[in-house]
LUMMIMI-946168 format. One record per residue (C-alpha): x, y, z. Coordinates in Angstrom, 1 decimal. Layout:
<atoms>
<atom><px>X</px><py>Y</py><pz>Z</pz></atom>
...
</atoms>
This chain:
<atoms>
<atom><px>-3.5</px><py>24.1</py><pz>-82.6</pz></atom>
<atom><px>-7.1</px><py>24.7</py><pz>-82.2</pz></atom>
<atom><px>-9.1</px><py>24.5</py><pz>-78.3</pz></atom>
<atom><px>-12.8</px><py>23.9</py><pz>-78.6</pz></atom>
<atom><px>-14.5</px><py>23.9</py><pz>-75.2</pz></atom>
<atom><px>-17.9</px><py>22.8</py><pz>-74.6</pz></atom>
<atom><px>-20.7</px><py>23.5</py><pz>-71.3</pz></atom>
<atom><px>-20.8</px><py>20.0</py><pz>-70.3</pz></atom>
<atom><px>-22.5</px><py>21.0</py><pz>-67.2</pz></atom>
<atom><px>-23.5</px><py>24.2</py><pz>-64.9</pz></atom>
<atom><px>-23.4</px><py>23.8</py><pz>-61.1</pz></atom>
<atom><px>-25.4</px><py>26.0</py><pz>-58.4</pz></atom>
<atom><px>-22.6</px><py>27.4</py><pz>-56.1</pz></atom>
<atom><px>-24.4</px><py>26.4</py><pz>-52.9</pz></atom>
<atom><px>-23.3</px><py>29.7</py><pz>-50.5</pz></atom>
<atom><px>-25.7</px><py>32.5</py><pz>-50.5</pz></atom>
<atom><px>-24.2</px><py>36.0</py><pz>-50.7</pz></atom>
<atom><px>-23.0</px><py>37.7</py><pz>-47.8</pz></atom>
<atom><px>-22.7</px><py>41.4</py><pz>-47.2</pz></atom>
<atom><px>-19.0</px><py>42.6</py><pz>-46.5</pz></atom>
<atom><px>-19.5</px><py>44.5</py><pz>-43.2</pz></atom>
<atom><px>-18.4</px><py>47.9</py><pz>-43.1</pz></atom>
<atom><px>-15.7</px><py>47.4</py><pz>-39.8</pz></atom>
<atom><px>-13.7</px><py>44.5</py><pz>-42.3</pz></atom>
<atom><px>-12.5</px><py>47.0</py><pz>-45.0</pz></atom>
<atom><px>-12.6</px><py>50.2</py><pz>-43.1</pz></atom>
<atom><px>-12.2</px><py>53.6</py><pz>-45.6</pz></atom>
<atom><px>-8.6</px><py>52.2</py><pz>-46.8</pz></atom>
<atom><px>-6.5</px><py>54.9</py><pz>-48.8</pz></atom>
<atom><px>-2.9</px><py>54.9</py><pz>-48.9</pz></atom>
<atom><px>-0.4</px><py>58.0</py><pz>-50.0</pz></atom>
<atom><px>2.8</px><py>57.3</py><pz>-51.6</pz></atom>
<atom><px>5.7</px><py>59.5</py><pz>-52.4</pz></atom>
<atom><px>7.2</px><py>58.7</py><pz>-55.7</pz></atom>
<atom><px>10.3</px><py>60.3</py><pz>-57.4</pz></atom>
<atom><px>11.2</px><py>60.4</py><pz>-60.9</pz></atom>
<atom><px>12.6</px><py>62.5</py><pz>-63.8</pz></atom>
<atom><px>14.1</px><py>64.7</py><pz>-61.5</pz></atom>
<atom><px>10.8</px><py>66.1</py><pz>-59.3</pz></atom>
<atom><px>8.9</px><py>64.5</py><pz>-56.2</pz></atom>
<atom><px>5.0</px><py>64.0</py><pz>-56.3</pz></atom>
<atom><px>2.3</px><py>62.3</py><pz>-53.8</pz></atom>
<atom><px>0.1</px><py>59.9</py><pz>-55.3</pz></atom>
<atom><px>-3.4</px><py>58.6</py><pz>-53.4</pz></atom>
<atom><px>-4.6</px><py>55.4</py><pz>-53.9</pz></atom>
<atom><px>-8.5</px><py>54.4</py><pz>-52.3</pz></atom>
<atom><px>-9.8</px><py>51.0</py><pz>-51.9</pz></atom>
<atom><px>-13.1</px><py>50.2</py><pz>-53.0</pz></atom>
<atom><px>-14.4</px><py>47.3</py><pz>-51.5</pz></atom>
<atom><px>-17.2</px><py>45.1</py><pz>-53.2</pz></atom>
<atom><px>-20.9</px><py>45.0</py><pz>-51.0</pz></atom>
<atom><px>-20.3</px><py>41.3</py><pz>-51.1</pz></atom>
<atom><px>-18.4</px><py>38.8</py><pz>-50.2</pz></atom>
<atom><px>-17.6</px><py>36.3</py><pz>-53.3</pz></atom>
<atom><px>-20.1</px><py>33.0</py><pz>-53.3</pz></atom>
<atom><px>-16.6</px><py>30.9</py><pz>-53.0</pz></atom>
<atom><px>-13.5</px><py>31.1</py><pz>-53.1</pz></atom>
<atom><px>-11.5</px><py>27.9</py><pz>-54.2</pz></atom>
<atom><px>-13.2</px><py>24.7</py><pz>-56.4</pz></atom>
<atom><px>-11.3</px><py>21.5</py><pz>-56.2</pz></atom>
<atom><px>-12.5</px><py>18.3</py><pz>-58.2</pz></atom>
<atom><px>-12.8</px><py>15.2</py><pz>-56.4</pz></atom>
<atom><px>-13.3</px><py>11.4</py><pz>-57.4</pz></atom>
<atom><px>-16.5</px><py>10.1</py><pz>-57.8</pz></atom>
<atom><px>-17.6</px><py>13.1</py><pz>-60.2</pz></atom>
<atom><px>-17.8</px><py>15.7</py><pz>-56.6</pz></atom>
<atom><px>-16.7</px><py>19.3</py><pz>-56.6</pz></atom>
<atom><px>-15.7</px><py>20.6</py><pz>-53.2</pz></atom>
<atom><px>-16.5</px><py>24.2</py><pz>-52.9</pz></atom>
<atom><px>-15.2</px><py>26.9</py><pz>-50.4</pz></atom>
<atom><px>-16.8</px><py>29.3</py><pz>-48.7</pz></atom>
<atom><px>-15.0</px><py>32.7</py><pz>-48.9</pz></atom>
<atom><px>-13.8</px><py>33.2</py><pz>-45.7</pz></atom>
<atom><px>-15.4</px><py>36.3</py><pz>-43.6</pz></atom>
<atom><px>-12.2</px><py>39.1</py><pz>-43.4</pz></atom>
<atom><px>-11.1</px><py>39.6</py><pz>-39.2</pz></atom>
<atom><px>-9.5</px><py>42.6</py><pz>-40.0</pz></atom>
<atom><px>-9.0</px><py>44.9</py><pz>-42.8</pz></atom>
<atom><px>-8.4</px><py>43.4</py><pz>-46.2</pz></atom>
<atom><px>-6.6</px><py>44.1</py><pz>-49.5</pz></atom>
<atom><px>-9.2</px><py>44.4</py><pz>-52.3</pz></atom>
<atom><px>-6.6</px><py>41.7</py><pz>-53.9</pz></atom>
<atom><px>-7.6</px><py>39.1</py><pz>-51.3</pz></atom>
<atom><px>-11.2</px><py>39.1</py><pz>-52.4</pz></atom>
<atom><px>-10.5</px><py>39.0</py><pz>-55.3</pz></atom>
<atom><px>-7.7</px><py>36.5</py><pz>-55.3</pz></atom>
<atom><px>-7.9</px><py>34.2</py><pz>-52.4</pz></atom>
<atom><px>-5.6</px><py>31.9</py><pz>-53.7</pz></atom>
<atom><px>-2.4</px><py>34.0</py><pz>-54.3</pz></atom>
<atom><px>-3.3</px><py>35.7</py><pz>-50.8</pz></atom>
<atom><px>-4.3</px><py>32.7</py><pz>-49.0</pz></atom>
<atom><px>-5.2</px><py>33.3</py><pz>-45.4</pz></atom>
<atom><px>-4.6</px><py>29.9</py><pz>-43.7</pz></atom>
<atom><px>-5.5</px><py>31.1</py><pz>-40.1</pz></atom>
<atom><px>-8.9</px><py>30.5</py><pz>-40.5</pz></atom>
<atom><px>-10.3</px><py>26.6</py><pz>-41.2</pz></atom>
<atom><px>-11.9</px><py>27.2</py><pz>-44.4</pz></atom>
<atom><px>-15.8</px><py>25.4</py><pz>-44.9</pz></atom>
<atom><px>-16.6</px><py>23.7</py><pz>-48.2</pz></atom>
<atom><px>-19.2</px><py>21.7</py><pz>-49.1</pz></atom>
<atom><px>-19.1</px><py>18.9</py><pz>-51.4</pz></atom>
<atom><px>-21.5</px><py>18.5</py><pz>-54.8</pz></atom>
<atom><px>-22.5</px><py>15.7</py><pz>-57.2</pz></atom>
<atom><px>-22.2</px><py>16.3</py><pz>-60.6</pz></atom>
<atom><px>-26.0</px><py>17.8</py><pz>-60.7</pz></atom>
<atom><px>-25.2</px><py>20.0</py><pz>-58.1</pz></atom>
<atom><px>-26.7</px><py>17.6</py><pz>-55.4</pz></atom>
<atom><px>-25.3</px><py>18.5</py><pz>-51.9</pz></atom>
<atom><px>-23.5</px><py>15.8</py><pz>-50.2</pz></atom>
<atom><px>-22.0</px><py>16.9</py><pz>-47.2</pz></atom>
<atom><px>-20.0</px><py>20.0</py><pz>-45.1</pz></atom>
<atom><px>-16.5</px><py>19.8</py><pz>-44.6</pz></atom>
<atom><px>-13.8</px><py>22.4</py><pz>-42.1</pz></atom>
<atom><px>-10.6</px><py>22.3</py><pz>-42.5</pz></atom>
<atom><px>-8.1</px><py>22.2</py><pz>-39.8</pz></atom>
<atom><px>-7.0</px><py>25.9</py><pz>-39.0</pz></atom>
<atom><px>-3.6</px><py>27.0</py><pz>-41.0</pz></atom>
<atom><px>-4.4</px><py>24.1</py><pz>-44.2</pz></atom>
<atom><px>-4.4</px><py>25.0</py><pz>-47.6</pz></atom>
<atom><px>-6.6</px><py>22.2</py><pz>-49.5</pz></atom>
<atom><px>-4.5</px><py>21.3</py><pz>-53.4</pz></atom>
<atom><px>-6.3</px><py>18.0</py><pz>-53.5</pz></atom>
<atom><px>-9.1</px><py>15.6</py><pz>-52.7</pz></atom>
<atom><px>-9.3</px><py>12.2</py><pz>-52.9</pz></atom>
<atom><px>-11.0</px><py>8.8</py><pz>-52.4</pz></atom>
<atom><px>-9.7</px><py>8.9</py><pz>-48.3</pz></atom>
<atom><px>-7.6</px><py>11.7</py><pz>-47.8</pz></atom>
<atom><px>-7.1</px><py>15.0</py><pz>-48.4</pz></atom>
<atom><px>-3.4</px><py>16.6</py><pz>-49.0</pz></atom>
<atom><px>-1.9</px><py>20.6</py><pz>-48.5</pz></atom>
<atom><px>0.1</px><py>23.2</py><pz>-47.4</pz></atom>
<atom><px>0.0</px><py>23.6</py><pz>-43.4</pz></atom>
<atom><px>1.1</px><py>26.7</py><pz>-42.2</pz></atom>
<atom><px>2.4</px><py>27.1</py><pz>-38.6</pz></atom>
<atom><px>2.7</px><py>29.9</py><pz>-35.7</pz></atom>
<atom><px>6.1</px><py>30.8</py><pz>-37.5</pz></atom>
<atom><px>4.6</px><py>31.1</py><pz>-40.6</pz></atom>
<atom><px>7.0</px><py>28.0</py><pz>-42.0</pz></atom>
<atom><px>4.9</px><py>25.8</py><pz>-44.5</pz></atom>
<atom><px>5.0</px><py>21.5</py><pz>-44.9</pz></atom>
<atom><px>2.9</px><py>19.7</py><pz>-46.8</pz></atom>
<atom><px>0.0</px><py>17.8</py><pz>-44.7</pz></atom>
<atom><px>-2.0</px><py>14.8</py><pz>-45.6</pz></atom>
<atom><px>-5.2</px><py>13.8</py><pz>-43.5</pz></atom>
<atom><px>-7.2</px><py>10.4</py><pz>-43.7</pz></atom>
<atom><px>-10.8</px><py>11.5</py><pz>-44.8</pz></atom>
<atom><px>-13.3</px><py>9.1</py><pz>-43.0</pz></atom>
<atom><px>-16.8</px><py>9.0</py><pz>-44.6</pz></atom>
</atoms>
């Protein structure tokens, strides 16, 4: 089976860069014991953070031809380098997330939070549907009436 894929379009991501401060990654390094094959060694591992922050984190296509887009979410604390870069596997959901919505030309159309603890999986004509995570950490899925 062959997969051609075409550039039907390039959208502006419409967050400008933001420096990663240096009290959110803090100098990170970790030492780990490891035994094997008989003999016991200490292995250091150091964290490099990026300068900056990613320009988004999550994309999520919406009707109409729109394109929500999320603002990577500013670290409170210390951070894996994984989180950067994979905010969707190591989804913080304490924070209400920002995205703005785009036309198809990359035409701003509006700013939208999220409640605190919501993990956005889809967009649509008058709702928006996720994962809510509570004080417990125990997940349900949440649906919320968008209202233009």
């Amino acid at each position: 089976m062959s997969f051609q894929c075409d550039t039907i379009g390039v959208l502006p991501v419409p967050f400008e860069p933001a420096p990663v401060p240096p009290d959110a990654t803090g100098n990170r390094s970790d030492d780990a014991e490891l035994t094997g094959g008989g003999r016991t060694w200490t292995e250091r591992w150091t964290y490099i953070y990026p300068d900056h922050y990613p320009r988004y984190a999550r994309l999520v296509a919406a009707p109409e031809d729109r394109v929500w887009v999320m603002a990577f979410p500013p670290l409170k604390e210390p951070a894996f380098p994984q989180e950067l870069t994979n905010p969707i596997v190591f989804r913080r959901l304490g924070w209400e997330a920002r995205w703005r919505v785009v036309d198809r030309s990359g035409l701003f159309i509006a700013e939208v939070r999220t409640p605190p603890g919501f993990f956005l999986l889809e967009v649509g004509e008058d709702h928006v549907l996720g994962l809510h995570k509570d004080e417990l950490l125990r997940e349900s899925v949440r649906l919320y009436r968008l209202i233009r």
